[in-house]
N, C-alpha and C positions, 0 to 999 in steps of 0.2 A: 063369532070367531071360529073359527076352524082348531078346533081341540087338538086333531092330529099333530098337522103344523106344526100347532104349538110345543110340541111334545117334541116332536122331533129337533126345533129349531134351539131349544132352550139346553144352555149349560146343564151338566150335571155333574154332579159325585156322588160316589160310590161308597158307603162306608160300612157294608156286611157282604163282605163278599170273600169266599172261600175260595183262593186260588185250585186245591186240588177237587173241588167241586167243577171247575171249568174244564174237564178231562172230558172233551166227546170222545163216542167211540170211533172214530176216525184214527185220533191221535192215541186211544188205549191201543187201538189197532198196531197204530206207527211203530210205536214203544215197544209193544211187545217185540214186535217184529227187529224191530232194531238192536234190542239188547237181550233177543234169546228165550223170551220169557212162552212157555205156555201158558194160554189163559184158558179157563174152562167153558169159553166161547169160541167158536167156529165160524164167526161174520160180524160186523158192524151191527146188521141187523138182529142179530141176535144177543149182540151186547144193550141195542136199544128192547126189548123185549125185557130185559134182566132189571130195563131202569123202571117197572112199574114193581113199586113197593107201595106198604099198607100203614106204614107208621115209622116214626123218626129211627128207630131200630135196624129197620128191615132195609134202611136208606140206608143205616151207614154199615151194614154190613157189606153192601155191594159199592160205598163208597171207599170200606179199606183196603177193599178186595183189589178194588181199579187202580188204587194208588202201588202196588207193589211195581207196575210198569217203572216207574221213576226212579232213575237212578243214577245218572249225575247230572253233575251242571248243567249240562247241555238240553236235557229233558228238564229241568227245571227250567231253564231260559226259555225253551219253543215253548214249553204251556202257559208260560206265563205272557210272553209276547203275543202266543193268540188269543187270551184274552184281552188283553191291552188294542189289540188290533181292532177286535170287533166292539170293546168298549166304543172306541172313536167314532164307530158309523153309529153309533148313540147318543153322538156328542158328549162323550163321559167327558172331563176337563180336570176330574182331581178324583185318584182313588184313594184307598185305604184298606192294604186286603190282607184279611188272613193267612196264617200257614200253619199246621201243625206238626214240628218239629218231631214229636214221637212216634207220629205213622210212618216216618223214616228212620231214625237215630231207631229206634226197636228191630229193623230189618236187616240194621246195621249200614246203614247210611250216613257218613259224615256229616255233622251240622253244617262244617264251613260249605261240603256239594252243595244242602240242598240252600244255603243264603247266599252265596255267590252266584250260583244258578239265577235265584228270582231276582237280586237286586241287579244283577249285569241287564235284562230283560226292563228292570224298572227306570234303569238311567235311560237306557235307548230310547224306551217308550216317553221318556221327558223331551230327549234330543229329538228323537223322532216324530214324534204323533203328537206334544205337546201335552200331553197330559203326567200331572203333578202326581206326586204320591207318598204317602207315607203307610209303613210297616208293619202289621199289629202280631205277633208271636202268642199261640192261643195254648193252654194248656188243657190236655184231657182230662175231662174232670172224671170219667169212670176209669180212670188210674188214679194212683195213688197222691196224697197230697207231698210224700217225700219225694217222688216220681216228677213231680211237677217242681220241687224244688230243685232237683239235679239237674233238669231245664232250664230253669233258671240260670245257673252256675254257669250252665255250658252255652249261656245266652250272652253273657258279659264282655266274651271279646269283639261283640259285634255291635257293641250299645251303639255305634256310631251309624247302623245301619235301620236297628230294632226301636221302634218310637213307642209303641206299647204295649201292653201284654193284653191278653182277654181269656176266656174261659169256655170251650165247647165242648161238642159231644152230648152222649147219651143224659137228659137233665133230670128225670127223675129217680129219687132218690140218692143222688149226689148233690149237696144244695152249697150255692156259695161258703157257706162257714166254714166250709171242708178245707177251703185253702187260703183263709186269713192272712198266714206266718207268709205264705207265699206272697203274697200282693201287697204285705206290707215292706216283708226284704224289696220287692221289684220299686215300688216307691222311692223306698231308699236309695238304689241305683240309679233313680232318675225314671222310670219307664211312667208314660202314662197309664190306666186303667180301663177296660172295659170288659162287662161279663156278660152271654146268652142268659137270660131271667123270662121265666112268665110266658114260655111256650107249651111245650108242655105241663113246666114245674106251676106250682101256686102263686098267689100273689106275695104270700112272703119269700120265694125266692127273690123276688126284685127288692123288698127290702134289706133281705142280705145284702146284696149285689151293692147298695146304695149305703148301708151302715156300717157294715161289716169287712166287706170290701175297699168302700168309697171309688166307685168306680165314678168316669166323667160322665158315660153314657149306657145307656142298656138296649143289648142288641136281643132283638124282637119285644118282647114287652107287651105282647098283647091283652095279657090277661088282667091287666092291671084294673081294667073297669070293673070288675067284680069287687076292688075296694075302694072305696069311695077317699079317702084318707088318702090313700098312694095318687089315685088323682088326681087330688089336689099336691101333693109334693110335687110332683113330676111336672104338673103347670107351672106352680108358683116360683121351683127353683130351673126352669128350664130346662131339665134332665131331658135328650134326646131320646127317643126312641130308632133303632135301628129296622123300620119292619120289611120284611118282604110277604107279595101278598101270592104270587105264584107259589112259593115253599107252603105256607100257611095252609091254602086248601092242599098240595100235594100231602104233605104230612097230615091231612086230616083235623089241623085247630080247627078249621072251617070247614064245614061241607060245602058251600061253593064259597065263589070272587061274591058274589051279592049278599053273603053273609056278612060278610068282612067288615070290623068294625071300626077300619083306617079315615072314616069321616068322622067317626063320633069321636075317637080319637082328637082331630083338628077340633071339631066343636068346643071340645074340652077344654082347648088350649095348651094340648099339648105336641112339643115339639116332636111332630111324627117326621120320617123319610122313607121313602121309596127306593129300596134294593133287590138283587137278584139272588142272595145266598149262595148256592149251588146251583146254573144254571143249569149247566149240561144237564144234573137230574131233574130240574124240576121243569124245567119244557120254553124256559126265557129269559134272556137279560133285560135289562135294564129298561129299556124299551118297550119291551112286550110288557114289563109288569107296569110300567106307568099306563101303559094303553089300554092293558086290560080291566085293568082297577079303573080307570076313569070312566069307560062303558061301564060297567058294572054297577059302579055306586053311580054313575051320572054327575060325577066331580067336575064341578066350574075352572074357566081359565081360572079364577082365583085361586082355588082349592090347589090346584097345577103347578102356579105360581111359588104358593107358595111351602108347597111338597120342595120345590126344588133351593128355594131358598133356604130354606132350615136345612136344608141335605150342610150347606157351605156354610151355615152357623154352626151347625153340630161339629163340622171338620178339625182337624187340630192342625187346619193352617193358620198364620197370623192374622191381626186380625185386618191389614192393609190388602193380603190377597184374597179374605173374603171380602171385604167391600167390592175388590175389585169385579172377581164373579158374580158378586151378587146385583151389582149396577149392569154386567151382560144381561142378567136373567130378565132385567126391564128391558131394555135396549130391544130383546130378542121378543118379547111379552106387546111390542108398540104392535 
């Protein structure tokens, strides 16, 4: 079988993917330009130069740097609909994407700019391009947990747009227990749960994330096989894993794609998926990392298959439009 093909031809969802991570320098360019801003770059090319960094750190320093271009609605909609656009020639069919509300609301950014902005871009991309989606509001974990509570609060009038909350940013030494009282209120409200565990941090950050937190899913998770115990949780109770394997080597978890430990992962039996995180920085969407990963480890149509299937179990659509997707992914796999 032609692997390519197959890659291209098959359904996908998206479920770790950081909207203001999708900022090329094209559109930092735009933005600037449009709303006045100097940036400390002089070209395109020069903002792509800025994107080689050495570690999760040094990423997001020229990741909050980029995000100050944003600044209403209208810069949230065009960022958000060009990723949505290029998702399509990916065959994305159902995202799930981050935002972090306080690299804005800190700038002095209305919450309702920067939710109005992304969700007007997310209906279109439903009406237009067909691809489904739902919301996840991430809080910074190297701010403070009362910090992440006033996010909260100022999250509430939009419950009808916001489906869950998650946890990102800089992970070591800030470990999920930091924000409990948070994820328990968010519960309370209704939100579903997800936290970044086990990329940087140890393996007991993802048991926080799992105990402490009670999250549905944990986005990256790689480090897990270092405990043999979590392992097996993460099998036995189906806990998704959110990985992407382009960010992984960019940030340095792996020194290359052929380290990468996203088969041993599936051997496991555990419910691994295939995301882009930050495209713009890390050099691929969705595509490129299923392609790259699958030269790399030399991943069977199976293995492909069923990357893409667990992508639509892991999803928190129902469970009549995952069958549905997930009967394309055969249909597409003949």
């Amino acid at each position: 079988m032609n692997l390519t093909g197959l890659i291209e031809r098959i359904p996908k969802a998206e479920l770790h993917l950081h909207i203001e991570g999708t900022l090329e320098p094209e559109m930092m360019m735009q933005l600037a330009e449009r709303n006045g801003i100097e940036l400390a770059y002089t070209s395109v090319e020069h903002i792509r130069r800025a994107y080689d960094f050495t570690d999760l750190q040094s990423f997001l320093d020229i990741y909050y740097a980029g995000a100050q271009v944003l600044i209403t609605a209208q810069d949230f909609y065009d960022l958000t609909f060009a990723y949505l656009e290029r998702a399509a020639r990916d065959n994305v069919r159902h995202v799930e994407i981050f935002f972090d509300p306080q690299t804005h609301t800190d700038r002095g950014i209305s919450f309702s700019t920067v939710v109005d902005g992304i969700c007007g871009a997310l209906r279109d991309g439903e009406t237009r391009l067909g691809i489904t989606h739902r919301l996840i509001m991430c809080f910074l974990r190297h701010l403070s947990a009362e910090a992440a509570m006033q996010t909260l609060e100022d999250s509430l009038p939009y419950k009808d747009r916001i489906h869950a909350v998650g946890l990102d940013s800089s992970e070591l030494g800030h470990p999920p227990s930091k924000f409990v009282q948070v994820f328990d209120r968010a519960r309370s409200e209704g939100y579903l749960t997800v936290a970044h565990a086990g990329e940087e941090g140890p393996p007991d950050y993802i048991w926080q994330a799992l105990d402490a937190l009670q999250v549905e899913r944990i986005d990256h998770g790689v480090r897990c096989l270092e405990d043999p115990a979590l392992v097996q949780r993460l099998a036995g109770d189906r806990i998704p894993l959110t990985v992407c394997p382009l960010s992984n080597v960019k940030l340095r978890v792996f020194d290359t794609l052929e380290d990468h430990n996203l088969k041993q992962l599936l051997n496991a039996g555990i419910c691994a998926t295939v995301n882009s995180d930050d495209p713009a920085y890390f050099g691929g969407y969705i595509g490129e990392n299923f392609l790259r990963i699958q030269q790399a480890l030399d991943l069977d149509a199976d293995d492909i298959v069923c990357l893409a299937k667990n992508a639509f179990a892991a999803s928190f659509l129902n469970d009549e439009d995952k069958r549905h997707y997930i009967a394309a992914i055969d249909q597409a796999a003949r």
